[in-house]
The first five atom37 places (N, CA, C, CB, O) and aatype in JSON, in Angstrom:
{
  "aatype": [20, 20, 20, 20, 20, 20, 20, 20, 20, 20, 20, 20, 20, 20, 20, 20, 20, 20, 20, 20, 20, 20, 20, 20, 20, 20, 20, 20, 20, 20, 20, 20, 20, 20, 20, 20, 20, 20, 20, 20, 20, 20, 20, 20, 20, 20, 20, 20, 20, 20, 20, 20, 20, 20, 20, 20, 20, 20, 20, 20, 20, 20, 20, 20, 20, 20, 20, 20, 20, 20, 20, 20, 20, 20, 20, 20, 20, 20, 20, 20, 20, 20, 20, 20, 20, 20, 20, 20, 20, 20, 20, 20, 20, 20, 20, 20, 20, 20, 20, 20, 20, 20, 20, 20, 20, 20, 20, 20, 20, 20, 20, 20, 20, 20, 20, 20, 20, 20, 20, 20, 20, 20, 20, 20, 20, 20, 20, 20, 20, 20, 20, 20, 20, 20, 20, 20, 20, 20],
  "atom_mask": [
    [1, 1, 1, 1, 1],
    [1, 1, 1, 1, 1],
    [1, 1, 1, 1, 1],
    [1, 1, 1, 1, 1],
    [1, 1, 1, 1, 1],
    [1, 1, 1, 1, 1],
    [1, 1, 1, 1, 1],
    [1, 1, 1, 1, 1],
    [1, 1, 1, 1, 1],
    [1, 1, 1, 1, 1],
    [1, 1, 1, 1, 1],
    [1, 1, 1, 1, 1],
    [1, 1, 1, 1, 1],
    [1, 1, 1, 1, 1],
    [1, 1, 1, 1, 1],
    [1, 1, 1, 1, 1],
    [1, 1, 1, 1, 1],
    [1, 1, 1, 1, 1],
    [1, 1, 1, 1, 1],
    [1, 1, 1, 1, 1],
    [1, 1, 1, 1, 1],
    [1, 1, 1, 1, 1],
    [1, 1, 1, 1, 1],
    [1, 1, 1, 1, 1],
    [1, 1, 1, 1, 1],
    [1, 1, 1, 1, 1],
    [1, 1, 1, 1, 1],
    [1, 1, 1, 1, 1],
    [1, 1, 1, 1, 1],
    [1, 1, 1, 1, 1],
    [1, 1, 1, 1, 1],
    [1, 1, 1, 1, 1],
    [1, 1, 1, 1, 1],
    [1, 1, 1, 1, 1],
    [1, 1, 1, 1, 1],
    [1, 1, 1, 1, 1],
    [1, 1, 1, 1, 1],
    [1, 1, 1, 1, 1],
    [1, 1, 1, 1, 1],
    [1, 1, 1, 1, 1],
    [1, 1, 1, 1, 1],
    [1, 1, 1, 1, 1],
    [1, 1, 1, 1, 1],
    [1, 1, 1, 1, 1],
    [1, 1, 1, 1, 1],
    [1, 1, 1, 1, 1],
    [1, 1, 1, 1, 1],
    [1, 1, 1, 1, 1],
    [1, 1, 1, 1, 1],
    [1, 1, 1, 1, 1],
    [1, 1, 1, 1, 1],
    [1, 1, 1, 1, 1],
    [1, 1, 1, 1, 1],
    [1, 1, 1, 1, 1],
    [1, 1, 1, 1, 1],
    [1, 1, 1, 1, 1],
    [1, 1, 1, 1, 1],
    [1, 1, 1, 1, 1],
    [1, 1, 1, 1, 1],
    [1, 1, 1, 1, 1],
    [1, 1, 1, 1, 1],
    [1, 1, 1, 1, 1],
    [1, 1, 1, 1, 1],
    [1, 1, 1, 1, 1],
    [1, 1, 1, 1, 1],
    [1, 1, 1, 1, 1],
    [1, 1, 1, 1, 1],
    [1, 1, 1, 1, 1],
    [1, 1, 1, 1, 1],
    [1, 1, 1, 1, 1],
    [1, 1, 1, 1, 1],
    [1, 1, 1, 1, 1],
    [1, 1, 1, 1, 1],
    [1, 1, 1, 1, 1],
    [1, 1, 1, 1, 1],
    [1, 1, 1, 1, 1],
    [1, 1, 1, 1, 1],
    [1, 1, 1, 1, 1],
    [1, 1, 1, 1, 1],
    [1, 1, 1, 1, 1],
    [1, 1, 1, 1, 1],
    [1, 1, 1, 1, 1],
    [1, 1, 1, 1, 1],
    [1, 1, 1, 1, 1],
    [1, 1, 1, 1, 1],
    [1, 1, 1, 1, 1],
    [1, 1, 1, 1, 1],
    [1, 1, 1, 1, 1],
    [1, 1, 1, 1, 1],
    [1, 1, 1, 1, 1],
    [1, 1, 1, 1, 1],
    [1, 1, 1, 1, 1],
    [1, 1, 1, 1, 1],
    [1, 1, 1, 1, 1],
    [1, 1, 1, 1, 1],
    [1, 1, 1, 1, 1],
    [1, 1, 1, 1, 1],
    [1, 1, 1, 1, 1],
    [1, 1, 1, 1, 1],
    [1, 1, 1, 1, 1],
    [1, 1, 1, 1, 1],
    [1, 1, 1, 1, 1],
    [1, 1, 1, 1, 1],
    [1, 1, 1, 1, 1],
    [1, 1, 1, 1, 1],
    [1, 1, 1, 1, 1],
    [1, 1, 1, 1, 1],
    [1, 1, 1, 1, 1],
    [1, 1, 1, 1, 1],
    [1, 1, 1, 1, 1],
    [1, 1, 1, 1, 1],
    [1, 1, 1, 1, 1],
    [1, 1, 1, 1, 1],
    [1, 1, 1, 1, 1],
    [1, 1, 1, 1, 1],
    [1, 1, 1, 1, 1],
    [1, 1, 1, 1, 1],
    [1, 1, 1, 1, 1],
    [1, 1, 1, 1, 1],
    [1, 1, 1, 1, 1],
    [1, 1, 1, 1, 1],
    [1, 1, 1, 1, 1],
    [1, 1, 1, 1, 1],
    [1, 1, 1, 1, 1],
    [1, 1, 1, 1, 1],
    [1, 1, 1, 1, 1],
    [1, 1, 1, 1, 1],
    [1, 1, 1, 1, 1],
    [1, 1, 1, 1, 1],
    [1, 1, 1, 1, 1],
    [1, 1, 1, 1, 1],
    [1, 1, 1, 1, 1],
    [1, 1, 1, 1, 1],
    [1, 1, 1, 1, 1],
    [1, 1, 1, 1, 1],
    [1, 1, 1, 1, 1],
    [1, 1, 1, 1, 1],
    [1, 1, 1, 1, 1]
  ],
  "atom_positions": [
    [[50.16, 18.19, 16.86], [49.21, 17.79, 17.87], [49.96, 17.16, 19.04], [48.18, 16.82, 17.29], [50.57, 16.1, 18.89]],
    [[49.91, 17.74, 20.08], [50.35, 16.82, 21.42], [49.77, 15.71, 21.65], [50.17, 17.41, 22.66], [48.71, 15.27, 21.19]],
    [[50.86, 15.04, 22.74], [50.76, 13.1, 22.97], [49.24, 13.51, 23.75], [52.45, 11.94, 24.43], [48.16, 12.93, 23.7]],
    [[49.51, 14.3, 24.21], [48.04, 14.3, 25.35], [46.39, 14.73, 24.47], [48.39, 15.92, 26.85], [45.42, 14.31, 25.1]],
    [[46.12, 15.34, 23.43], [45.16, 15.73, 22.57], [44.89, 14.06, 22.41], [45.64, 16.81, 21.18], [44.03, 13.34, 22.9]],
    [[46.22, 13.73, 21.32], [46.01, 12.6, 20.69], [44.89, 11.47, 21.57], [47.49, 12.05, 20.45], [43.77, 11.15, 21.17]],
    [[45.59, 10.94, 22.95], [45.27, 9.96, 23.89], [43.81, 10.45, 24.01], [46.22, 9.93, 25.28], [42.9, 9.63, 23.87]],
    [[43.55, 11.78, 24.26], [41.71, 12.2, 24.34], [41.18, 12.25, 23.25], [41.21, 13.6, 24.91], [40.01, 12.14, 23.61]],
    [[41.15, 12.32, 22.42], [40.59, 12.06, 21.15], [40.23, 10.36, 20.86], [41.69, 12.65, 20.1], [39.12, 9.84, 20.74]],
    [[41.78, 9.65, 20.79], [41.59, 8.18, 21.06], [40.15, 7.85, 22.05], [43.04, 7.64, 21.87], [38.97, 7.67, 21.77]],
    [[40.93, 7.89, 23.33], [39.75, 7.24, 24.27], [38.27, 7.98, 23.38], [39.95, 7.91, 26.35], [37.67, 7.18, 22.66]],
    [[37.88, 9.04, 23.43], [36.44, 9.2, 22.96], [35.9, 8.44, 21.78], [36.24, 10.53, 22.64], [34.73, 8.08, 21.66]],
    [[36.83, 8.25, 20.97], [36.66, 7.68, 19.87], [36.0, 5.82, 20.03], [38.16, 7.93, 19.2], [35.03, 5.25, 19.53]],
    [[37.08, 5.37, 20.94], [37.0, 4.45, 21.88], [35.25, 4.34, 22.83], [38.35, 4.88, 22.83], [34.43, 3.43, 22.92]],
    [[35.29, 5.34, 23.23], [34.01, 5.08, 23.94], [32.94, 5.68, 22.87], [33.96, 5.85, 25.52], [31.89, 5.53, 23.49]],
    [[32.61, 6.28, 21.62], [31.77, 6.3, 21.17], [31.65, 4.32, 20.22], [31.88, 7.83, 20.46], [30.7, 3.58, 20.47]],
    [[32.11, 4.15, 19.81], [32.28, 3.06, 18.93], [31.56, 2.3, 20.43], [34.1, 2.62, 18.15], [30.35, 2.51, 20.41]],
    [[31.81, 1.84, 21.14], [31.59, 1.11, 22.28], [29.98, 1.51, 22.64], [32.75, 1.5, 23.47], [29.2, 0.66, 23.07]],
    [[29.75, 2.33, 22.5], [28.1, 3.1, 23.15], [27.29, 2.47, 21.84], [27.94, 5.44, 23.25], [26.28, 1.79, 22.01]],
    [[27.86, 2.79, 20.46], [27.19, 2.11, 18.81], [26.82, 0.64, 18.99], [28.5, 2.09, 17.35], [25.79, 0.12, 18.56]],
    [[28.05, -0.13, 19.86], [27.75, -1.51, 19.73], [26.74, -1.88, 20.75], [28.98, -2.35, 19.85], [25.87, -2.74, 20.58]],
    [[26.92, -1.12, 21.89], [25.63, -1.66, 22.99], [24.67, -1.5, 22.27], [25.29, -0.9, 24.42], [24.32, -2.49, 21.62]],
    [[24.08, -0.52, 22.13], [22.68, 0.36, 21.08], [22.18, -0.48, 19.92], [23.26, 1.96, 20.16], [21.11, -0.67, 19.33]],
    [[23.63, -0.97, 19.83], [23.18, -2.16, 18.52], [22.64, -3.69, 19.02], [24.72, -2.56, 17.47], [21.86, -4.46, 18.47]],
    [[23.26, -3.77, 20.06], [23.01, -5.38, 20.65], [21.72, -4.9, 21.22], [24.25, -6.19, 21.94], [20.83, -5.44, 20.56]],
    [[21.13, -3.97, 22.34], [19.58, -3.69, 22.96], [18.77, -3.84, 21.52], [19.32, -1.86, 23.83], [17.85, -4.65, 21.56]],
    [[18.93, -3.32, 20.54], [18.03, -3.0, 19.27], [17.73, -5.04, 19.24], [19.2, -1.92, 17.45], [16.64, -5.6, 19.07]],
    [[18.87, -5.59, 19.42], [18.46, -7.28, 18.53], [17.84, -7.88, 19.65], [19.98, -8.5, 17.88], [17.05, -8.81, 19.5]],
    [[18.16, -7.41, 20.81], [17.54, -8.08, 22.13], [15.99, -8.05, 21.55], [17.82, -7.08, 23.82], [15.22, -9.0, 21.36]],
    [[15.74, -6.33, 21.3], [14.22, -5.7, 21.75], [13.06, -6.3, 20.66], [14.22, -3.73, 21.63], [11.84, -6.49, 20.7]],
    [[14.29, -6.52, 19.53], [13.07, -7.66, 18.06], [13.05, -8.52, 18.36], [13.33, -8.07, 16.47], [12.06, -9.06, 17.89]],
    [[13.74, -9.34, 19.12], [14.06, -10.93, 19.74], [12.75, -11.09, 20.91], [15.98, -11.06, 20.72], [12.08, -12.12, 20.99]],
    [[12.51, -9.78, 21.85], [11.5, -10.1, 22.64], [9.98, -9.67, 21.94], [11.82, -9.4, 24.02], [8.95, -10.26, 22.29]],
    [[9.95, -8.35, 20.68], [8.9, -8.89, 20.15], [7.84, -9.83, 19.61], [9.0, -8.69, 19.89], [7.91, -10.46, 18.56]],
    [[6.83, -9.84, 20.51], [6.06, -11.12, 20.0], [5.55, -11.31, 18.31], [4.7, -11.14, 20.91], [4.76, -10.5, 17.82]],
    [[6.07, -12.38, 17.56], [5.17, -12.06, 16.19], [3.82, -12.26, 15.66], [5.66, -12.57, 15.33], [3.29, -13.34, 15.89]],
    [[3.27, -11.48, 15.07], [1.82, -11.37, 14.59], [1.78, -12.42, 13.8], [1.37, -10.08, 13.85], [2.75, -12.79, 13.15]],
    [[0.23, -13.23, 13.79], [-0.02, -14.33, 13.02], [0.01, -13.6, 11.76], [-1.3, -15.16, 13.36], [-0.14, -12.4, 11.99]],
    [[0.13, -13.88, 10.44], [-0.04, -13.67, 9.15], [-1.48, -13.89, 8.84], [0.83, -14.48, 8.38], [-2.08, -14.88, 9.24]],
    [[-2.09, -12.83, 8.02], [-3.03, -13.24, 7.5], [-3.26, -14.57, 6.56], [-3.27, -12.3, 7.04], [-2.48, -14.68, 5.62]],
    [[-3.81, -15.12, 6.66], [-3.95, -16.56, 5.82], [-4.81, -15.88, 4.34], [-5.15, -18.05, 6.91], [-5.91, -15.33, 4.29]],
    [[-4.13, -16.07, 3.61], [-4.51, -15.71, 1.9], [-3.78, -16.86, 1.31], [-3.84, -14.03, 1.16], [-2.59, -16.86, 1.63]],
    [[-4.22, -18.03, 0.4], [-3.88, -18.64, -0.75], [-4.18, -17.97, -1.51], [-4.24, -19.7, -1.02], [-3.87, -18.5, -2.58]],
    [[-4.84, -16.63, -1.77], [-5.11, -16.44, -3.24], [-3.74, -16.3, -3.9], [-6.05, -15.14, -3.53], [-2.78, -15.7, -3.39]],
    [[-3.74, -16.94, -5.17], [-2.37, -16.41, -6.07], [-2.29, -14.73, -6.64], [-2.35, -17.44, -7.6], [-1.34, -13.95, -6.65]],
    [[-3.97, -14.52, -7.17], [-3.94, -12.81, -7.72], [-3.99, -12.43, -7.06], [-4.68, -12.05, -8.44], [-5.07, -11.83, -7.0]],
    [[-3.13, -12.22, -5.85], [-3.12, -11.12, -4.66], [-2.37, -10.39, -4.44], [-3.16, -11.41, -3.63], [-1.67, -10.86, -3.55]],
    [[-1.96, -9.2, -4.79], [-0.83, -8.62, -5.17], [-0.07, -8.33, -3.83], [-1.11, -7.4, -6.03], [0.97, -7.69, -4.0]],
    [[-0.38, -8.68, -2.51], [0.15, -8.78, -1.03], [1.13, -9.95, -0.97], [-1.08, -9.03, 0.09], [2.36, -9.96, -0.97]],
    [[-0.08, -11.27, -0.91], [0.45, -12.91, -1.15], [0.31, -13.5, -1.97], [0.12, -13.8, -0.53], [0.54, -14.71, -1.89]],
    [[-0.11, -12.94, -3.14], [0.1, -14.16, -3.83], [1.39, -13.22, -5.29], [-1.9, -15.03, -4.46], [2.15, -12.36, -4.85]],
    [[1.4, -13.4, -6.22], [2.54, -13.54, -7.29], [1.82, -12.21, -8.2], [2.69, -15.38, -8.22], [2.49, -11.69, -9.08]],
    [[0.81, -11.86, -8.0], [0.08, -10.7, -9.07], [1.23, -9.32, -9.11], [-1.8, -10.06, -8.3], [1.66, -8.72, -8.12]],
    [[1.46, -9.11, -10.21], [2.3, -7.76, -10.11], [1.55, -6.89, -10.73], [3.73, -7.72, -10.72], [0.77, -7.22, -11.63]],
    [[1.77, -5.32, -10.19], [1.06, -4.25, -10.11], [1.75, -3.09, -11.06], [0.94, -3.92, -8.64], [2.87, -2.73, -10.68]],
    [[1.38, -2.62, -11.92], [2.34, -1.51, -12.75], [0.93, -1.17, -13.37], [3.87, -2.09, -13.99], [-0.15, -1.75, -13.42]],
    [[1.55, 0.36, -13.93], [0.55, 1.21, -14.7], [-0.29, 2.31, -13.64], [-0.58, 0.1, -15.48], [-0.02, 2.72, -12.51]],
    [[-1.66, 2.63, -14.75], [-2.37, 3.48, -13.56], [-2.92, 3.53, -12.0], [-3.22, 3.68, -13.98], [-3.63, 2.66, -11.48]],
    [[-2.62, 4.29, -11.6], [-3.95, 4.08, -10.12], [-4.9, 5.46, -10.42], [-3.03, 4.26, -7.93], [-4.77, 6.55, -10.96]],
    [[-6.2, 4.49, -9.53], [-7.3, 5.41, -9.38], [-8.24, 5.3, -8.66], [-7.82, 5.6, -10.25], [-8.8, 4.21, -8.75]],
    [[-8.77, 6.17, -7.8], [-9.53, 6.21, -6.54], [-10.69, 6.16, -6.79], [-9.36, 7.21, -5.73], [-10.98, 6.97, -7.67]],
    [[-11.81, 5.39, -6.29], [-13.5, 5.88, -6.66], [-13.74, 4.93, -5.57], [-14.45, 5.54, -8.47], [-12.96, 4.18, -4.98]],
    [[-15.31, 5.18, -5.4], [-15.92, 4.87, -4.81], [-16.69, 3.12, -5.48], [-16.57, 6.14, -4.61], [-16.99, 2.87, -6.65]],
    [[-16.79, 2.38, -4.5], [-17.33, 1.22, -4.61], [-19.03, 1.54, -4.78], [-16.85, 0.32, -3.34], [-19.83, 2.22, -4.14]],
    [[-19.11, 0.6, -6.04], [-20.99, 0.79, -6.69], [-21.46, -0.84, -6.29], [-21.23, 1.17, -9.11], [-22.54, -1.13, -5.78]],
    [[-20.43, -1.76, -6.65], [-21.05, -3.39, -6.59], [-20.53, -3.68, -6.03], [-21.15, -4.38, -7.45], [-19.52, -2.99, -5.91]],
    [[-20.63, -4.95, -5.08], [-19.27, -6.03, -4.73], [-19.82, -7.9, -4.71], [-18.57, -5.5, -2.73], [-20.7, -8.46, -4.06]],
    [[-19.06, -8.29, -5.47], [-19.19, -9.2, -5.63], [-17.73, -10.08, -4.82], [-19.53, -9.16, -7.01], [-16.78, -9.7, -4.15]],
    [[-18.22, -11.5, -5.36], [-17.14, -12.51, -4.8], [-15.65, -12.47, -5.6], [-17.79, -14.08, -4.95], [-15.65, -12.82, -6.78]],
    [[-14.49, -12.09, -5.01], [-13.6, -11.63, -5.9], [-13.44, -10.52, -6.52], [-13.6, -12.21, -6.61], [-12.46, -10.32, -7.24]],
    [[-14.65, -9.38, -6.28], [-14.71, -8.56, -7.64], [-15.23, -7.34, -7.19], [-15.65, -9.18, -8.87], [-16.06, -7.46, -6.29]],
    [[-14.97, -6.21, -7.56], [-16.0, -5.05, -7.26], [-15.75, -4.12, -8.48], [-15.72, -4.21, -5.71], [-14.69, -4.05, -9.11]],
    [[-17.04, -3.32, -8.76], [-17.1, -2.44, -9.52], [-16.96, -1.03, -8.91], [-18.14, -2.66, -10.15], [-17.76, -0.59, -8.09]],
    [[-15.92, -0.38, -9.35], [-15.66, 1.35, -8.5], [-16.47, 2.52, -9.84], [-13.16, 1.9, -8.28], [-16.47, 2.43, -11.07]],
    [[-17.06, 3.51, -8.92], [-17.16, 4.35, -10.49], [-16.34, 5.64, -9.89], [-19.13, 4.83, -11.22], [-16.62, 6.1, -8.78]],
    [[-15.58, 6.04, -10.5], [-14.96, 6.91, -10.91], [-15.28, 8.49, -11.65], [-14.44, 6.21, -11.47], [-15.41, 8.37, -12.87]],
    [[-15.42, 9.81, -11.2], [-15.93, 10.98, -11.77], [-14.43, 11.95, -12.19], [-17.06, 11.76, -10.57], [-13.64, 12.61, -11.51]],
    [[-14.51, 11.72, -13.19], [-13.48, 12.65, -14.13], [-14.12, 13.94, -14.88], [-12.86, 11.67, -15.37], [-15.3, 13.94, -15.22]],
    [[-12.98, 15.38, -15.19], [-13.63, 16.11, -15.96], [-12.64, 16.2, -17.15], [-14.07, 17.36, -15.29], [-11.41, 16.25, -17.23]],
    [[-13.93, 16.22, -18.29], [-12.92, 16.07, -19.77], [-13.45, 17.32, -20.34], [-13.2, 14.51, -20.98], [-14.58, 17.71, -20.08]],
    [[-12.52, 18.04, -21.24], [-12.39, 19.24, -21.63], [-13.62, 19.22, -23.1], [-10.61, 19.55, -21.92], [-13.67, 18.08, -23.56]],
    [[-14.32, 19.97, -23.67], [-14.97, 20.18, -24.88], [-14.86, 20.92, -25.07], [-15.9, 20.04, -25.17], [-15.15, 21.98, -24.51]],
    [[-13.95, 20.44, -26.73], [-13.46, 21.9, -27.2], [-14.18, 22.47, -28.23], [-12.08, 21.92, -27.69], [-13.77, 23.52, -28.71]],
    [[-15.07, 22.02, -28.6], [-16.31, 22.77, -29.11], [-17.25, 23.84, -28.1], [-17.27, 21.6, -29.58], [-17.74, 24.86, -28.6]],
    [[-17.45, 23.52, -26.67], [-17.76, 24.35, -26.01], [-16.9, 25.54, -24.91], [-18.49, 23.65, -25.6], [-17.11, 26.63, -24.38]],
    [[-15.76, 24.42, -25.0], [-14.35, 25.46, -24.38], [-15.23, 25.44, -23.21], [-13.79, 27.34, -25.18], [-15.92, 26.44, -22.99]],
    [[-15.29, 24.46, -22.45], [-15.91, 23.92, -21.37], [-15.53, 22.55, -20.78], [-17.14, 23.9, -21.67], [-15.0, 21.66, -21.45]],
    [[-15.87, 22.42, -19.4], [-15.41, 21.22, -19.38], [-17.11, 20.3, -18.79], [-13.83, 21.23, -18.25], [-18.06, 20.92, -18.31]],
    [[-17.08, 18.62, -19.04], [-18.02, 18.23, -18.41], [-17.49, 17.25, -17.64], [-19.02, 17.93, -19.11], [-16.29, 17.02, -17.66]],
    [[-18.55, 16.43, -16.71], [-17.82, 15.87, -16.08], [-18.65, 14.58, -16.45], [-17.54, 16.39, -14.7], [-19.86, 14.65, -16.67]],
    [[-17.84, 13.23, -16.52], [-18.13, 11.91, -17.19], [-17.76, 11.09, -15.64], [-16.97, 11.48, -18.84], [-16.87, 11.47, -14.88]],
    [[-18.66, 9.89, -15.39], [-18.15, 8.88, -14.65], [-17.68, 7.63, -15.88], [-19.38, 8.42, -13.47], [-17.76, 7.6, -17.1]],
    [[-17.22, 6.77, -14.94], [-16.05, 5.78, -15.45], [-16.64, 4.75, -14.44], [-14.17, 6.28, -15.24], [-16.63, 4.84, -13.21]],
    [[-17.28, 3.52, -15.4], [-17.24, 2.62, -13.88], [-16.14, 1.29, -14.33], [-19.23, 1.85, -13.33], [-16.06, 0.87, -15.49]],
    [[-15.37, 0.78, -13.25], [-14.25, -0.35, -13.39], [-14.52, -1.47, -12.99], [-13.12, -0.14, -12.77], [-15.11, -0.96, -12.04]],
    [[-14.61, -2.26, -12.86], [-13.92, -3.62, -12.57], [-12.56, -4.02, -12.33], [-14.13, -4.31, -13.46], [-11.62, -4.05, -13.12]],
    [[-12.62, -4.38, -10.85], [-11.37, -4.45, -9.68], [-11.2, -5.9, -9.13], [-11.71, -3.43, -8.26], [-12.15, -6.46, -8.58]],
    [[-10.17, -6.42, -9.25], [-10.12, -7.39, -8.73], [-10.15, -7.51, -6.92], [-9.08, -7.82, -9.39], [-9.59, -6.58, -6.33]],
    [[-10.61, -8.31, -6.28], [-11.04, -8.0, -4.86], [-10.01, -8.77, -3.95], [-12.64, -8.49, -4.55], [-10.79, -9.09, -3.06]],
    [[-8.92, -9.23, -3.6], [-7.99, -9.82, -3.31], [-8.67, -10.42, -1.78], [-6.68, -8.9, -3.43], [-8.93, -9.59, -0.92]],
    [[-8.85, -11.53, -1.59], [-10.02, -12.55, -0.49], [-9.53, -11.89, 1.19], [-9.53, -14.94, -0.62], [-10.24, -11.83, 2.19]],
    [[-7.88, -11.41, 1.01], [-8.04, -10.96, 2.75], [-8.51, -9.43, 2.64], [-6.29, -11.03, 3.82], [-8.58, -8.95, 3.77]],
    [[-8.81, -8.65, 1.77], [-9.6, -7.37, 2.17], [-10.66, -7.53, 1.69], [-9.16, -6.08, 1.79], [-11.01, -6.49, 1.13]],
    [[-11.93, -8.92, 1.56], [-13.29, -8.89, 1.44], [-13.58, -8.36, 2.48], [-13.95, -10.01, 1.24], [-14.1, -7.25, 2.34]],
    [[-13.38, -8.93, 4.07], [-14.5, -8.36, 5.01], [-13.9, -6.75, 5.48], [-14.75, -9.54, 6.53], [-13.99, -6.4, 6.65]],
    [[-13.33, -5.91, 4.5], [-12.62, -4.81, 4.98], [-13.68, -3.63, 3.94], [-10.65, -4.95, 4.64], [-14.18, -2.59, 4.36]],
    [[-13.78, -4.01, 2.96], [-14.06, -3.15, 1.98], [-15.94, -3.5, 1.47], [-12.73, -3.47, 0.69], [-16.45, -4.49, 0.92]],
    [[-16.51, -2.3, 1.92], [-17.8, -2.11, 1.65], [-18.75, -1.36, 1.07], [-18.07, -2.11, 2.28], [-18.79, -0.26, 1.62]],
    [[-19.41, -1.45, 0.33], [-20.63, -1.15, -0.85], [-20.49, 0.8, -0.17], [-22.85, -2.41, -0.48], [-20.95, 1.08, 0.93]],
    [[-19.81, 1.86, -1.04], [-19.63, 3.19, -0.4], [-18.37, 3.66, 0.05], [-20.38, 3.27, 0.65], [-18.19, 4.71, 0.67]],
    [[-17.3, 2.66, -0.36], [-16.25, 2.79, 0.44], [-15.27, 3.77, -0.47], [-15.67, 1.31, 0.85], [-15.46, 3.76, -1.69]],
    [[-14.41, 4.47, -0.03], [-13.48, 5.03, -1.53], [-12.1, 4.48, -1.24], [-13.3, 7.01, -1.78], [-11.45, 4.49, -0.2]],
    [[-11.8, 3.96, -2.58], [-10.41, 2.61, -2.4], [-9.78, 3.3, -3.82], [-11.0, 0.25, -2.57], [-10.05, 4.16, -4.66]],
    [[-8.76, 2.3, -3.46], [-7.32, 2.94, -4.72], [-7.11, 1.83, -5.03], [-5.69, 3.79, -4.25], [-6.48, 0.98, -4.4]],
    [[-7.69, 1.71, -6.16], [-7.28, 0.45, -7.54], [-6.05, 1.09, -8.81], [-9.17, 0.08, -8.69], [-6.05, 2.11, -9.5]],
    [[-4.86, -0.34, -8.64], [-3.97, -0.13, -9.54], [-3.94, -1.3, -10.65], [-2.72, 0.07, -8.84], [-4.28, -2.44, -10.31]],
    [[-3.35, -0.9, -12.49], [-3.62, -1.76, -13.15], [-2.51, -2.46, -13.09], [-4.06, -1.45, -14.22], [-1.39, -2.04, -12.8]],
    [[-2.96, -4.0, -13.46], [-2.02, -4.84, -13.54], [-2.59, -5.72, -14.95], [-1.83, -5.63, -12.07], [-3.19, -5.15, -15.86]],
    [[-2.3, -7.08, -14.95], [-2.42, -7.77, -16.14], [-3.72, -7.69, -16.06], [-1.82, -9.12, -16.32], [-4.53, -7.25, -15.25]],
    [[-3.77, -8.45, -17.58], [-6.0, -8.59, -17.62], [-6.11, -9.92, -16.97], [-7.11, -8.81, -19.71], [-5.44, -10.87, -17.37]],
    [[-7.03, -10.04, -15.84], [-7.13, -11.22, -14.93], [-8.43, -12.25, -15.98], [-7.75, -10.59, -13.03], [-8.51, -13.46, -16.18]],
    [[-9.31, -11.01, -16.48], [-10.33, -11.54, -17.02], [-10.97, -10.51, -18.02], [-11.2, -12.01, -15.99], [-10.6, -9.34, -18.15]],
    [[-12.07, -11.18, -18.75], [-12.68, -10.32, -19.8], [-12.64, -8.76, -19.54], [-14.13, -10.75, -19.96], [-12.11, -7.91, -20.25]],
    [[-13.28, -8.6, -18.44], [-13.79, -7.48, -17.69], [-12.45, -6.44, -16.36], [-15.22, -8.39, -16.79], [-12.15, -5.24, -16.3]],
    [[-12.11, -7.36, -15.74], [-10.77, -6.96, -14.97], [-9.47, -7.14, -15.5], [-10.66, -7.62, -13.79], [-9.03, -8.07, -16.17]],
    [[-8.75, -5.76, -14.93], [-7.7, -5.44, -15.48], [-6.86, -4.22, -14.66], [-8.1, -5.14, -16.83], [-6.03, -3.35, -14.94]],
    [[-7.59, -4.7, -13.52], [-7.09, -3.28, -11.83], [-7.42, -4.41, -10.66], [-8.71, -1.19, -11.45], [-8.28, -5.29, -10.75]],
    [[-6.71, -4.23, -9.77], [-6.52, -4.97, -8.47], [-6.76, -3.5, -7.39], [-4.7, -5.88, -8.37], [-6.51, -2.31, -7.62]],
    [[-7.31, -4.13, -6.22], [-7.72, -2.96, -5.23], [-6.13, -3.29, -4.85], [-9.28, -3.11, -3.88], [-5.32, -4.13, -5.23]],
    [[-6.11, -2.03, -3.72], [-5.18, -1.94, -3.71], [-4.76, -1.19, -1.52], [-5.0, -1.11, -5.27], [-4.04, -1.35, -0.54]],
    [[-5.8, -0.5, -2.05], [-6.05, -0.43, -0.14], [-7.53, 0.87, -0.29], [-3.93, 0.58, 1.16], [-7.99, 1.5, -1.24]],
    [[-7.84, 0.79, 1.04], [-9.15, 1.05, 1.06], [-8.55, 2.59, 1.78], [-10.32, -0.2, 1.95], [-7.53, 2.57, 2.46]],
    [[-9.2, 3.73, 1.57], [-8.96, 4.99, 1.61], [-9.51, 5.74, 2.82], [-9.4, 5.48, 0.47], [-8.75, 6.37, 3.56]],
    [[-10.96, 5.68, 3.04], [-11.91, 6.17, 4.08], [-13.21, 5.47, 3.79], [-12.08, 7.79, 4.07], [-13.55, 5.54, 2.6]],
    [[-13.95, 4.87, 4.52], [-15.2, 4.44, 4.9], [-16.62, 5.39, 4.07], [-15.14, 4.59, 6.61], [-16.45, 6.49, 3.53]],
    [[-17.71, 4.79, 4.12], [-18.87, 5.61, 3.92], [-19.11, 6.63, 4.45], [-19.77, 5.13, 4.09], [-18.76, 6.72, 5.63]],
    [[-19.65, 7.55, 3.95], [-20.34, 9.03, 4.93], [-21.26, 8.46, 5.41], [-20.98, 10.51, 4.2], [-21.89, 7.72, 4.66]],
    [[-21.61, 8.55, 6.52], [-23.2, 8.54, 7.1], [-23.8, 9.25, 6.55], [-23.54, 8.86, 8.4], [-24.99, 9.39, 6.82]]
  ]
}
């Protein structure tokens, strides 16, 4: 390789590394002038967002039937096979979801949401919502 390749290769090398570090310093400027969003305010502890609740096992989508304080009931339409008729029918499933206090005023009586299981919170719950999917049909 000639002295002269070498020296152009250098310098580019030189000015790319140099173009990485500007690109890198504008990037810390541009989060530095982002303004930050207030946090939603949640103390709840079973909140699998803010508070300590951990989430493992199934998920499953249905539609909201009840809603209570903390709580909603989803029912769920599954099809299970009969093998006596070598047919299938179709069964609803209704759950009990834990309602985590910053998506109460989000989630409403018709709504279709994705509940995942976590520990048993209570007799009856044993799924935490988890985010809300699409709104009611008119």
């Amino acid at each position: 390789m000639p002295l002269w390749d070498w020296v152009l290769t250098k310098n580019l090398l030189i000015k790319h590394t140099q173009k990485i570090k500007k690109m890198k310093k504008e990037k810390k400027e541009e989060k530095k002038k982002e303004p930050k969003l207030a946090a939603p305010t949640c103390d709840d502890r079973n909140c699998h967002i803010h508070g300590s609740l951990k989430t493992r096992g199934k998920i499953f989508e249905g539609i909201v039937v009840k809603k209570f304080h903390k709580r909603i009931a989803i029912e769920l339409e599954r099809m299970v096979y009969v093998r006596k008729y070598e047919r299938y029918s179709k069964t609803k499933t209704k759950i009990h979801a834990r309602l985590p206090v910053c998506m109460e005023d989000e989630i409403k009586i018709g709504d279709l949401i994705k509940v995942q299981e976590c520990r048993p919170l209570s007799k009856l719950i044993h799924f935490v919502v988890i985010k809300k999917i699409k709104e009611k049909e008119k």
